[in-house]
ZAMARGU-4260 file (C-alpha; in steps of 0.2 Angstrom, whole numbers, plus 5000, padded with zeros to 4 digits):
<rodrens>
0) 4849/5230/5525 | 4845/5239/5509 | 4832/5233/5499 | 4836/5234/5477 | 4823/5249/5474
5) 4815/5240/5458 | 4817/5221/5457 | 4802/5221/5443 | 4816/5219/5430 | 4826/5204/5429
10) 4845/5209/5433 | 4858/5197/5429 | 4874/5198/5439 | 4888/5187/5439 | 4887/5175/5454
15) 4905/5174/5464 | 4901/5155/5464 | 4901/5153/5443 | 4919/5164/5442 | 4937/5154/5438
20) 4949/5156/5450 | 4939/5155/5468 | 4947/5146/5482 | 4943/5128/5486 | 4940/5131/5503
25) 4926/5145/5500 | 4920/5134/5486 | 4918/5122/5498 | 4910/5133/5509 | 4896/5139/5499
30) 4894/5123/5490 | 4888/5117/5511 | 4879/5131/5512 | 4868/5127/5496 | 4864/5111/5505
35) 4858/5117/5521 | 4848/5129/5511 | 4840/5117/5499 | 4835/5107/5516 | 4829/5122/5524
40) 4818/5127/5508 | 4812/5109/5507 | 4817/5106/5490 | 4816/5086/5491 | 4798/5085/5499
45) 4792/5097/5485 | 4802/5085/5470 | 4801/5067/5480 | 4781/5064/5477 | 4784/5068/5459
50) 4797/5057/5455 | 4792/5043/5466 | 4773/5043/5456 | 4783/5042/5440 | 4792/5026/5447
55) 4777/5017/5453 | 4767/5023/5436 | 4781/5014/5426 | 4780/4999/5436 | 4760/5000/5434
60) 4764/5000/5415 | 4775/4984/5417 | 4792/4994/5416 | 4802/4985/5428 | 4819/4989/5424
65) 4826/5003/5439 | 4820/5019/5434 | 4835/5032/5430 | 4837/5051/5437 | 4850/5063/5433
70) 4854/5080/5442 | 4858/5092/5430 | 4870/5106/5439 | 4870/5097/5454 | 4883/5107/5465
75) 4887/5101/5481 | 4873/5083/5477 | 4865/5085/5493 | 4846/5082/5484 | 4851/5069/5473
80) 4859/5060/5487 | 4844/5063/5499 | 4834/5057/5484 | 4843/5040/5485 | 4840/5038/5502
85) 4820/5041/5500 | 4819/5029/5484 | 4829/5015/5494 | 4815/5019/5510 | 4803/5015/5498
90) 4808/5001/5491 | 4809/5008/5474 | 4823/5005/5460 | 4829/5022/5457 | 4848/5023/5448
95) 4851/5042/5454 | 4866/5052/5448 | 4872/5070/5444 | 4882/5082/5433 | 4891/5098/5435
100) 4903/5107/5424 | 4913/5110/5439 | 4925/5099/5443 | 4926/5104/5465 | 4907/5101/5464
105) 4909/5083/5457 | 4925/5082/5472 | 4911/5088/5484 | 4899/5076/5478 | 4906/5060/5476
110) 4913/5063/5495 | 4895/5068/5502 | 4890/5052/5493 | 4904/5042/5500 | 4902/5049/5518
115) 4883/5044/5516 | 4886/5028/5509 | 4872/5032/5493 | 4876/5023/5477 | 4873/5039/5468
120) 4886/5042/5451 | 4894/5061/5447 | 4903/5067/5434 | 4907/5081/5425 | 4898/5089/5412
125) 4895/5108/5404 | 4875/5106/5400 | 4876/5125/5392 | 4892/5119/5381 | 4887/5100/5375
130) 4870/5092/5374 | 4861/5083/5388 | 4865/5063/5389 | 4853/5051/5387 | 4846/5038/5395
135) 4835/5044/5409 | 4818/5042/5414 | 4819/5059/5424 | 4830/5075/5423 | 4830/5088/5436
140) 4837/5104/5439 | 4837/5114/5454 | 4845/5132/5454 | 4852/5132/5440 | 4838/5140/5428
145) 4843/5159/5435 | 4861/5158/5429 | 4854/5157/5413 | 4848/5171/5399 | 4832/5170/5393
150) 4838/5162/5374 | 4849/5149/5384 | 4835/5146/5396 | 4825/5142/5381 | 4838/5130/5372
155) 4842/5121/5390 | 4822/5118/5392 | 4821/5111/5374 | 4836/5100/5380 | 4827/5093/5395
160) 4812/5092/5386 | 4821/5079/5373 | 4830/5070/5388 | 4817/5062/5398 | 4798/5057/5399
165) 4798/5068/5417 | 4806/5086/5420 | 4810/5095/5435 | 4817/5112/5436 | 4814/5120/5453
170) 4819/5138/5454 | 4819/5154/5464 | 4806/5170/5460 | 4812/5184/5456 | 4804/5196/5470
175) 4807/5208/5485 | 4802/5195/5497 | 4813/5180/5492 | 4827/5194/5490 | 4828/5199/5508
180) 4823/5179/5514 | 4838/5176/5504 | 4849/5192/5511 | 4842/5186/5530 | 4841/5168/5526
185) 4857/5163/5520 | 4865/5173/5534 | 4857/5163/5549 | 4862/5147/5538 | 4880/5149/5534
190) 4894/5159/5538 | 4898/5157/5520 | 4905/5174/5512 | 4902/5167/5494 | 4885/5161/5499
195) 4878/5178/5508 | 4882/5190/5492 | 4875/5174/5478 | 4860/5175/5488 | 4853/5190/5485
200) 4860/5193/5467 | 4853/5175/5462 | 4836/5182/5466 | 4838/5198/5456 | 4844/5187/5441
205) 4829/5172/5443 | 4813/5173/5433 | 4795/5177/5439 | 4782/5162/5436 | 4775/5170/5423
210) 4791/5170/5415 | 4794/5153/5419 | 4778/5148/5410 | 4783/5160/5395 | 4801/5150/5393
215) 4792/5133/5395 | 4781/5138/5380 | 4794/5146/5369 | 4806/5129/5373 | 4788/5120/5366
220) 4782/5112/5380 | 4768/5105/5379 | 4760/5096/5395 | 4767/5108/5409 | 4764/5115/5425
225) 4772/5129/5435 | 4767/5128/5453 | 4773/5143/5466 | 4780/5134/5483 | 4788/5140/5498
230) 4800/5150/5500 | 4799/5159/5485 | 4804/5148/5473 | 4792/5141/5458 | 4793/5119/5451
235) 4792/5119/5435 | 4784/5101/5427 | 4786/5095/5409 | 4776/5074/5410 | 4778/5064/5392
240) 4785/5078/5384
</rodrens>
């Protein structure tokens, strides 16, 4: 394994993921391998406090219509489906659904949701070419922020920031460390040849926290946190924004 000598400077690559023309069958692929690593990275335990407070708090307030989430760049749909599943645990009235701009994805997600039996709603939509829709209480990102420059990562952060009271974004930080967790890691998770070179390229092209805070601020958040969380990856929070 050979390490990138500097990763101090963000490097954006193209990921083999994002390009026309790749077989449905690797697509499939690395869009299971994404699951199994946003299970092993813990990404719902780290989003599903958040969004259940801002359930019980709109209740509190005498909101009690269901509350509505929407996954922007969902890929495969493995988090909002297991998002579902913990709202329904709970006994709380969450309407969750997700949006991709590619059209496999959405296949991938609405058969995850169907196999699962979650009431969860895809379609298809191009957040970097249209603006967000409307309508929800919560949006939430999740690996999608380092596939964007830093101008359209301001402009999709502004649109979040007009969509919805709650905003989510959770991301990978840029770093030697979560570079080779992601060379080794994804390895040991999938046999995915799509997934193993993303992995480390999506690192190299992601944002440090202190970036992330940068972009929040430039986008004109006001009320925001960016935590760091394991492995590697940083939650970015934008409340009553």
């Amino acid at each position: 394994m050979r390490f990138p000598k500097d990763l101090r400077h963000r490097r954006r690559q193209p990921e083999i993921m994002d390009q026309a023309g790749l077989d449905a069958d690797e697509h499939h692929r690395a869009l299971i391998a994404l699951g199994r690593i946003n299970w092993w990275s813990a990404g719902v335990p780290a989003i599903w406090p958040l969004v259940r407070d801002h359930c019980r708090r709109l209740l509190k307030q005498g909101d009690e219509r269901a509350v509505r989430l929407l996954d922007v760049a969902t890929g495969g749909g493995d988090l909002p489906v297991r998002l579902w599943k913990k709202a329904r645990r709970a006994g709380l009235r969450l309407e969750v659904a997700g949006c991709d701009v590619s059209p496999l994805a959405i296949e991938h997600a609405r058969d995850r949701a169907r196999r699962q039996r979650a009431d969860v709603d895809f379609f298809i939509h191009d957040v970097v070419a249209g603006p967000l829709p409307r309508g929800y209480d919560i949006v939430m990102s999740s690996l999608f922020l380092h596939h964007l420059g830093e101008s359209e990562a301001v402009a999709f952060l502004r649109a979040m920031k007009a969509a919805a009271g709650l905003v989510l974004i959770d991301d990978l930080r840029r770093g030697v460390l979560g570079w080779a967790l992601a060379y080794v890691g994804v390895r040991a998770l999938s046999r995915s040849k799509v997934a193993h070179v993303d992995g480390p390229i999506s690192v190299e092209g992601a944002f440090t926290l202190d970036e992330a805070r940068a972009l929040a601020s430039l986008a004109d958040w006001s009320d925001f946190e960016a935590r760091p969380r394991w492995p590697c990856r940083f939650l970015l929070v934008g409340r009553g924004l």
